[in-house]
C-alpha positions in Angstrom: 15.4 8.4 -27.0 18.9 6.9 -26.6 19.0 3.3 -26.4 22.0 1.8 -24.2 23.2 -1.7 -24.2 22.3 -3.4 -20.6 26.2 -3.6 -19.6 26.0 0.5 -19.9 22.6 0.6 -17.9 24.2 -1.1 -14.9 27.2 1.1 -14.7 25.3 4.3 -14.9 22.8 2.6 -12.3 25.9 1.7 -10.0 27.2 5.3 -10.8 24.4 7.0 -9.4 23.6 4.1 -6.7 26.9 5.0 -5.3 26.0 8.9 -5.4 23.4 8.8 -3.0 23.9 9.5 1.0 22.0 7.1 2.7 20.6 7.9 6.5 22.1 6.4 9.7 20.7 4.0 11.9 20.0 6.5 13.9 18.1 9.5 12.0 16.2 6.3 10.8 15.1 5.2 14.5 14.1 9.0 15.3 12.3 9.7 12.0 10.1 6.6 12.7 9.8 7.6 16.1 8.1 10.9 14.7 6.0 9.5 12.5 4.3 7.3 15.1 4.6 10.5 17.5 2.5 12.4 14.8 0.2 9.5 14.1 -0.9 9.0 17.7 -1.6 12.7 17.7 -3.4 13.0 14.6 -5.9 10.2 15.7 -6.0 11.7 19.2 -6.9 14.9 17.5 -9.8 13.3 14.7 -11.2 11.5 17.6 -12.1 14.5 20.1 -13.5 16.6 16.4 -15.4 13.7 16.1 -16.7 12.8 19.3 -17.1 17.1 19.5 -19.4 16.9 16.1 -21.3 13.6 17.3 -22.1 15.3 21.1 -23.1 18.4 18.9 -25.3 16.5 16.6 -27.0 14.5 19.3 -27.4 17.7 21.4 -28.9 19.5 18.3 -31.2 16.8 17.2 -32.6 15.9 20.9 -33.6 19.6 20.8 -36.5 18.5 18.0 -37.1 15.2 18.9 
C-alpha cells in the first residue's frame, strides 16, 4: 500500500471532489417526492395484506372456536 503525505491526499480528494456531477435542486425535490410517493404506497399496500391475513385468521379460527 502506498503511503501519501496529507498535502497529496487533499489534492487527489479535491481532484476527484471536483469530478463528480452533483444533482439539481430540482431532480433533488422530485426524487424525494418519489420516495414519499413510494413509501405511502408501500404502507398502504402492507396494511390491506395485513388487515387481509388478520380478517382471514379471525375468520378461520371463529370456525373452531
Amino acid at each position: 500500500m502506498a503511503v501519501t503525505n496529507p498535502l497529496q491526499f487533499i489534492q487527489q480528494v479535491r481532484a476527484e471532489v471536483a469530478k463528480v456531477v452533483w444533482p439539481t435542486r430540482r431532480e433533488v425535490l422530485l426524487t424525494t417526492v418519489m420516495v414519499f410517493i413510494m413509501a405511502a404506497l408501500t404502507a398502504v399496500f402492507f396494511a390491506l395484506v395485513d388487515l387481509a391475513i388478520r380478517s382471514g385468521l379471525e375468520g378461520l379460527l371463529g370456525l373452531f372456536g
